[in-house]
C-alpha positions as CSV (number, residue, x, y, z in Angstrom):
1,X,-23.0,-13.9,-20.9
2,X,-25.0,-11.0,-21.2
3,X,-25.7,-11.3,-17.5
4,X,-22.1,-11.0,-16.5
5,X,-21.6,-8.1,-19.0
6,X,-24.5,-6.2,-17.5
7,X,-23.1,-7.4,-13.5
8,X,-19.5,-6.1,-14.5
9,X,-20.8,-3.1,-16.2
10,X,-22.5,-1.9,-12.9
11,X,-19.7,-3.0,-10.7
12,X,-16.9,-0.7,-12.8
13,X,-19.2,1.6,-13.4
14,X,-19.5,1.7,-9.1
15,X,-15.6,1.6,-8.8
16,X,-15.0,4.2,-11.5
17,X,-17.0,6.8,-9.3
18,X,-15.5,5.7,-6.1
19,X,-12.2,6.2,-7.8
20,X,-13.0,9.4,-9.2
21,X,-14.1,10.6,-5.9
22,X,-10.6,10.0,-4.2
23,X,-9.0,12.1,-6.1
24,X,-7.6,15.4,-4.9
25,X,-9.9,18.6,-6.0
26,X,-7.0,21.1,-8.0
27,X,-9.6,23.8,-8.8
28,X,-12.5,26.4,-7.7
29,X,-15.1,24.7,-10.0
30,X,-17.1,27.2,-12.7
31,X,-14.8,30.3,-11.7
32,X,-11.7,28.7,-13.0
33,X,-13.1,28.3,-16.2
34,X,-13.4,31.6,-16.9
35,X,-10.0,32.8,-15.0
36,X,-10.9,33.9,-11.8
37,X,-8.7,31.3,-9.4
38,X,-4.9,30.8,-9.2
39,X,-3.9,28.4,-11.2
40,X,-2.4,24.7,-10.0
41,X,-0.4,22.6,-11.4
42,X,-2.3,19.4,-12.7
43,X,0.3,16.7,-12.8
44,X,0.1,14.4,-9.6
45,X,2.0,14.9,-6.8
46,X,2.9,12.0,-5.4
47,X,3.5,8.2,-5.8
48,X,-0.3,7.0,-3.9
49,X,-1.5,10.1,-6.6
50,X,0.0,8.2,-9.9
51,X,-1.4,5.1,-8.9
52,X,-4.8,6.1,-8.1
53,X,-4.4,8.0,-11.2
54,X,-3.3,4.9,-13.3
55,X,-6.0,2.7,-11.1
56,X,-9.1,4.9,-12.2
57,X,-8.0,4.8,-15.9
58,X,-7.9,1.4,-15.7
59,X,-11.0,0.4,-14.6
60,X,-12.4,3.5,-16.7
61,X,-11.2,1.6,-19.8
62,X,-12.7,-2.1,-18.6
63,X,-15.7,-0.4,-17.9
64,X,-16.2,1.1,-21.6
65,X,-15.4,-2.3,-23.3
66,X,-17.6,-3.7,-20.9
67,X,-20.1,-1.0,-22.6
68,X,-19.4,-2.5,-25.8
69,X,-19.1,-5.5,-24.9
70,X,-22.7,-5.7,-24.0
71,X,-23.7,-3.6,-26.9
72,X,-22.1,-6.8,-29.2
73,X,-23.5,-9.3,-27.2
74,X,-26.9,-7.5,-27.4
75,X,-26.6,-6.9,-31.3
76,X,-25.5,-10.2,-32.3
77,X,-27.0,-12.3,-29.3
C-alpha cells in the first residue's frame, strides 16, 4: 500500500507540473506585483482553457490526498 501511495504521489505530482506548465502566462512576473504592467483579465478564455483549467485542479487535489494518504498510511502502518 504504501508503495502505490508513494508511486501515485510521484506520478501526480509529475502531471500536476506538466499541467501547470500548459497553461497560458497572463502577467509580467515580479513587476506586476507591484503595478507596473497592464492588467489582464484572469478568467479563461476559452473551452480547451476551462478544461485544462478544471484538469490541473483535479489532479492537484488527488495529488494532496495522495500526500495524506501516505502520511496515514505511514502513521498508522
Amino acid at each position: 500500500m504504501k508503495l502505490v501511495l508513494q508511486i501515485l504521489l510521484a506520478v501526480l505530482g509529475l502531471l500536476t507540473i506538466m499541467l501547470v506548465l500548459l497553461h497560458k502566462g497572463r502577467g509580467g512576473g515580479l513587476s506586476d506585483m507591484f503595478g507596473g504592467g497592464v492588467s489582464s483579465s484572469a478568467s479563461a478564455s476559452g473551452v480547451a482553457e476551462r478544461n485544462l483549467n478544471r484538469l490541473t485542479v483535479t489532479i492537484a487535489v488527488a495529488w494532496g490526498l495522495s500526500a495524506v494518504g501516505l502520511g496515514i498510511v505511514e502513521k498508522f502502518l
